[in-house]
C-alpha positions in Angstrom: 103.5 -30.0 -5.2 100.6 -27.8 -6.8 101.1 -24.9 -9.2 102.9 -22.0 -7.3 100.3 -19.3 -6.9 102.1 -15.9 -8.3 101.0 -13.8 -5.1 99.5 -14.9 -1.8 98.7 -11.8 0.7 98.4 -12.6 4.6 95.8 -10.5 5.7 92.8 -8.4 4.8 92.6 -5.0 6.0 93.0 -2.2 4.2 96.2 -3.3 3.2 95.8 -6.7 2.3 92.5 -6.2 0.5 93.9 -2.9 -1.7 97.2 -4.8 -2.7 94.2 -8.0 -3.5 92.4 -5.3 -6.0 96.0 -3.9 -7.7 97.0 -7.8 -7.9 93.7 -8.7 -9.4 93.3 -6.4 -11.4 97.4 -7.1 -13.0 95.8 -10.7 -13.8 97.7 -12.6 -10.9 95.4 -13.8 -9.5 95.8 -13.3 -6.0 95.1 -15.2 -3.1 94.2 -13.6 0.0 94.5 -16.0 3.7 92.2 -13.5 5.9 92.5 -14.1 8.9 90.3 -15.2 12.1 87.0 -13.5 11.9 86.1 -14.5 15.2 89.3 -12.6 17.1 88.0 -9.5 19.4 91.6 -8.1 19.2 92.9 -8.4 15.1 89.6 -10.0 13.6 89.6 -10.5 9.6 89.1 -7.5 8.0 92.0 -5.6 10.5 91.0 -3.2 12.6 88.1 -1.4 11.2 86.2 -4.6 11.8 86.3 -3.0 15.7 84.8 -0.3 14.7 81.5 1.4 14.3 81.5 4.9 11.8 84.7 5.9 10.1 84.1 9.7 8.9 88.0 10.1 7.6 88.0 7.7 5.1 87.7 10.1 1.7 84.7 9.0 -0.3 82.3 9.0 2.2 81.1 12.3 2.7 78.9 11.0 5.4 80.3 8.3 7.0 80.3 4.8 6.8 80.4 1.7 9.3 83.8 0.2 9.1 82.9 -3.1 8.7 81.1 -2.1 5.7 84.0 -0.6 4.4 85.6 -3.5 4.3 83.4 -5.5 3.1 83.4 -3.5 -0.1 87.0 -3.7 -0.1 86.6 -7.3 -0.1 84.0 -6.6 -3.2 86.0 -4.9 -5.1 89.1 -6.9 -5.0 86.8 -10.5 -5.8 85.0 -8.6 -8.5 88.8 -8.7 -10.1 89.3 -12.3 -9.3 90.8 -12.5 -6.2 90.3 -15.5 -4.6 89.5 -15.6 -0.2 90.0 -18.6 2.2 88.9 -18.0 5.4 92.0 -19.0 7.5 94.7 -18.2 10.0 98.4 -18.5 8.6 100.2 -20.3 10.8 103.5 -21.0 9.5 105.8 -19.5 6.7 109.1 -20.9 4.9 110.5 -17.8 3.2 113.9 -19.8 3.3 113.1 -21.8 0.3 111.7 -20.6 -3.2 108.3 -20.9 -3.9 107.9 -19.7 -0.6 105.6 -21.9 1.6 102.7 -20.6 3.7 100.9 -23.0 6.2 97.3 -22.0 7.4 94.0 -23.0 9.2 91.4 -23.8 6.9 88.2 -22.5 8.8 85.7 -23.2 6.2 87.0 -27.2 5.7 88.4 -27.5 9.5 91.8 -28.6 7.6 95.5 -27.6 7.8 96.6 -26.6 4.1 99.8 -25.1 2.0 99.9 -22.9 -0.8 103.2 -22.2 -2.5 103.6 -19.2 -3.9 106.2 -16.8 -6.1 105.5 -13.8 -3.6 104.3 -12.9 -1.0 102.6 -9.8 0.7 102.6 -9.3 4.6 99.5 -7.7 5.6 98.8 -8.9 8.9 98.8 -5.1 10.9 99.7 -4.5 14.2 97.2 -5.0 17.1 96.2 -2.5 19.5 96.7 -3.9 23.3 94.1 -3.4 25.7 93.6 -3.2 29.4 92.7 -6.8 29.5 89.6 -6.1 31.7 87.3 -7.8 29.4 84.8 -4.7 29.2 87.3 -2.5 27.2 87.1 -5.7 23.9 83.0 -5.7 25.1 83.0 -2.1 24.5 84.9 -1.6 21.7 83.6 1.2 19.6 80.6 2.2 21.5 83.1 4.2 23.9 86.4 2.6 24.1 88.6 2.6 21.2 92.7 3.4 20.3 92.4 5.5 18.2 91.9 9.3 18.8 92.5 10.6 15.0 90.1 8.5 14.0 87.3 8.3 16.5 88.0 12.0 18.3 85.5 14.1 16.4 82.6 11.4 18.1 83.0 12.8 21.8 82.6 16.8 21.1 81.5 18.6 24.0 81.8 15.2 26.2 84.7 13.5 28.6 87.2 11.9 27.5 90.1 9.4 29.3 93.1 8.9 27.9 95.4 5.8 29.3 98.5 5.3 28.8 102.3 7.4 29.3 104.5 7.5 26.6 104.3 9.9 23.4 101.0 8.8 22.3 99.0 9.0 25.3 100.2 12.6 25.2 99.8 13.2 21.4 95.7 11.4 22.1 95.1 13.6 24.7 96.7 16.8 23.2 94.7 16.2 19.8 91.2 15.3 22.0 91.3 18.4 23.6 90.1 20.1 20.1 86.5 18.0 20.8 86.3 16.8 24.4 85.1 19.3 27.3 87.6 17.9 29.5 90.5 15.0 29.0 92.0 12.6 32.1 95.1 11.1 31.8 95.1 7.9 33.5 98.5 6.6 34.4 99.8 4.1 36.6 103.3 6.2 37.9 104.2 9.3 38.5 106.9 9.0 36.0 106.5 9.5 32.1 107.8 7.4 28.9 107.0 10.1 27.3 109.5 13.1 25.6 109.7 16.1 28.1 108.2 18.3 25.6 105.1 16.2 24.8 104.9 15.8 28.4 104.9 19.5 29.0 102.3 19.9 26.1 99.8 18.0 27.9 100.7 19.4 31.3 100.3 22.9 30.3 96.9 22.3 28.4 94.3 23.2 30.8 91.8 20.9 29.5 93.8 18.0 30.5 93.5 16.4 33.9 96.2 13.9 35.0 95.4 10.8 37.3 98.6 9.1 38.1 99.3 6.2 40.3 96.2 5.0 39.2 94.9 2.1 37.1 91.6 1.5 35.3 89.9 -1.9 36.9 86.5 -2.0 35.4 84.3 0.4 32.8 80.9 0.7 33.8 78.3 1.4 30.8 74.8 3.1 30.5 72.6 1.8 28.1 75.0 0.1 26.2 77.6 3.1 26.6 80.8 4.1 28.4 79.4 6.0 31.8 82.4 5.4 34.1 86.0 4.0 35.6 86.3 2.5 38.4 90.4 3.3 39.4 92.8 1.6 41.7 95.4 3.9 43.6 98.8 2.4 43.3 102.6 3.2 44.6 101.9 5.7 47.3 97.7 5.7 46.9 98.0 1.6 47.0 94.6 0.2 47.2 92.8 3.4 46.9 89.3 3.3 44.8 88.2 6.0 43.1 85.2 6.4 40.3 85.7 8.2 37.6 82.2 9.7 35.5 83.2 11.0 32.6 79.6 9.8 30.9 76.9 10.1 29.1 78.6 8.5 26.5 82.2 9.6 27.7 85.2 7.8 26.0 88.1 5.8 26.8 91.2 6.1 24.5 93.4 3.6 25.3 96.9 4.3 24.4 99.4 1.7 25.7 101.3 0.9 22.6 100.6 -1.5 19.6 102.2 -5.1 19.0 103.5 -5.5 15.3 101.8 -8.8 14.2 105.0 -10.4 13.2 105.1 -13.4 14.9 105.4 -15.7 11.9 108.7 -13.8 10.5 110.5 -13.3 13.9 113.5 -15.6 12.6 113.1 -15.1 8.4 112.7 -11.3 8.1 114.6 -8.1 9.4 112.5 -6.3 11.7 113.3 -2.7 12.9 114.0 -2.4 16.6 110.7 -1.6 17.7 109.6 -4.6 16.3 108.2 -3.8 12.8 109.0 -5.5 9.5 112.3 -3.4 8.2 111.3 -2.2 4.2 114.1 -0.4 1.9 113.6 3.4 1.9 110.2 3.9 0.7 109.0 0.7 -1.2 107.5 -2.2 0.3 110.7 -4.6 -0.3 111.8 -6.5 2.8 115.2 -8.2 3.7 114.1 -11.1 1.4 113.6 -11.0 -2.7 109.6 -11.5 -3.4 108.4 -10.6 0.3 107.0 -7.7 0.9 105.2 -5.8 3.5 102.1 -3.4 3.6 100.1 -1.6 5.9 100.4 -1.4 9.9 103.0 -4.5 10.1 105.5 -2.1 9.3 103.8 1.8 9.6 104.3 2.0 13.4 104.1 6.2 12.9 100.2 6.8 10.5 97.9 3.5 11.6 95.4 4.7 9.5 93.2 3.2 7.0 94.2 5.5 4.2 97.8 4.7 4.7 97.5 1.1 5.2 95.0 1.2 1.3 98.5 3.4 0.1 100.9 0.6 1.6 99.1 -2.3 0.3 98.8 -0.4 -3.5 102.8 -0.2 -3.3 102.9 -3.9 -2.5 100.8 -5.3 -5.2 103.0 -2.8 -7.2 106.3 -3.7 -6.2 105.6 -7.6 -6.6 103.9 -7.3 -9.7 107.1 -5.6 -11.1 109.2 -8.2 -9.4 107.5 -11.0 -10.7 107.8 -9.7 -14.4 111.3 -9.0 -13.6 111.7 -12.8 -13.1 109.6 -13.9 -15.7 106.7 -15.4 -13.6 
């Protein structure tokens, strides 16, 4: 077996990439496994890399793309000595000490393992879609998931909201403050949502419900969202209906998030909704030298600012435990 690297991070979002500069810049030498830069829905680089101009990120008084944000995340962290490999972790043995992380070369086409002292989880939380193909193709020129960060684009326009539980209404609620008018697009007449978001939403007259309805193709113009086409369902079964909410009208779609997690479902705690359990405030999981950052287990922020906070406690955290053991 190779040297034990002292800190491999899975992941390089906001989170993964911040706790790479902190652990650089502590002289461990970090190695960071980024992820598939060729995924549509959690890409390398998380999910900025889906979007086009982040104007809440502080620093950038005017903006900046957000894959250019990341990539001078990635700068900053390499420019520390933080080493990359362009891969996709596909199996971890936190059972055994040094831990054990399997993953998919890209670069050499080769299955490889690192060993390592700690680790940091950083692998997010992916948005899901409609699954209708256009929503992925239009990603950030119309569609997005997020309303806090992306609502301040679509001033004066129309806006859709899908989805009903809490954060459909909490998207639509907070849209209103930009958007001329906001449709809710659900698929029953019944809500998942708390009565008193519900009644938030229903008593804001710029917000349209559409229930028994579901979204079965976007239409663009010129490159932009123009239109849904809807399909009735329950009692309006079968009915079509289009939707115009263009020029350049936006589709928030806000059907929950999956916790990407899949690769600790037997070895870590996870909260009930899914998310990777931490102790009170740090980033310490339910196993000694593993710990978590960003939207992996944040199910409440998603943002970028709080992911870049999560992944500083991390490279924190280990750093201290790793002195603590001597490594």
């Amino acid at each position: 077996m190779t040297e034990a690297k002292k800190v491999v991070i899975i992941g390089s979002g906001p989170a993964g990439l911040t706790a790479a500069i902190y652990a650089a810049r502590a002289r461990l030498a970090p190695l960071v496994i980024e992820g598939d830069p060729s995924s549509k829905i959690d890409p390398a680089g998380g999910q900025l890399m889906l979007t086009t101009e982040v104007e809440n990120y502080p620093g950038f008084p005017e903006g900046i793309m957000g894959p250019e944000l990341m990539e001078r995340f990635k700068k900053q962290a390499a420019r520390f000595g933080a080493e990359f490999v362009s891969g996709m972790a596909t199996k971890v043995n936190v059972g055994k000490k040094p831990f054990e992380v399997h993953y998919k070369n890209f670069d050499k086409d080769a299955d490889e393992t690192v060993h390592t002292h700690a680790l940091i989880v950083a692998t997010g939380a992916s948005a899901k879609w409609l699954g209708i193909g256009k929503d992925l193709e239009l990603s950030g020129k119309g569609v997005t998931t997020c309303a806090t960060c992306d609502g301040a684009f679509f001033k004066g326009r129309k806006v859709a909201v899908v989805g009903g539980g809490d954060t459909a209404m909490e998207e639509a609620n907070f849209l209103t403050r930009y958007a001329e008018k906001v449709y809710v697009i659900h698929r029953r007449n019944e809500f998942r949502a708390s009565k008193i978001m519900l009644k938030r939403a229903k008593d804001n007259p710029k917000i349209e419900f559409k229930l028994n309805r579901t979204v079965t193709d976007i239409i663009p113009e010129k490159r932009y969202l123009h239109s849904l086409h809807l399909l009735g369902t329950q009692d309006d079964e079968g009915k079509k209906e289009e939707l115009v909410i263009g020029p350049s009208g936006g589709l928030f779609v806000a059907i929950g998030h999956s916790p990407n997690v899949e690769l600790f479902t037997d070895q870590l705690e996870l909260e009930e909704n899914g998310y990777l359990k931490v102790k009170g405030w740090s980033s310490l999981s339910s196993v000694e030298g593993v710990f978590a950052a960003g939207d992996v287990h944040d199910h409440h922020y998603r943002q970028a600012v709080t992911a870049a906070g999560a992944g500083c406690k991390a490279a924190i955290d280990a750093e201290r435990w790793l002195e603590s053991k001597g490594y």
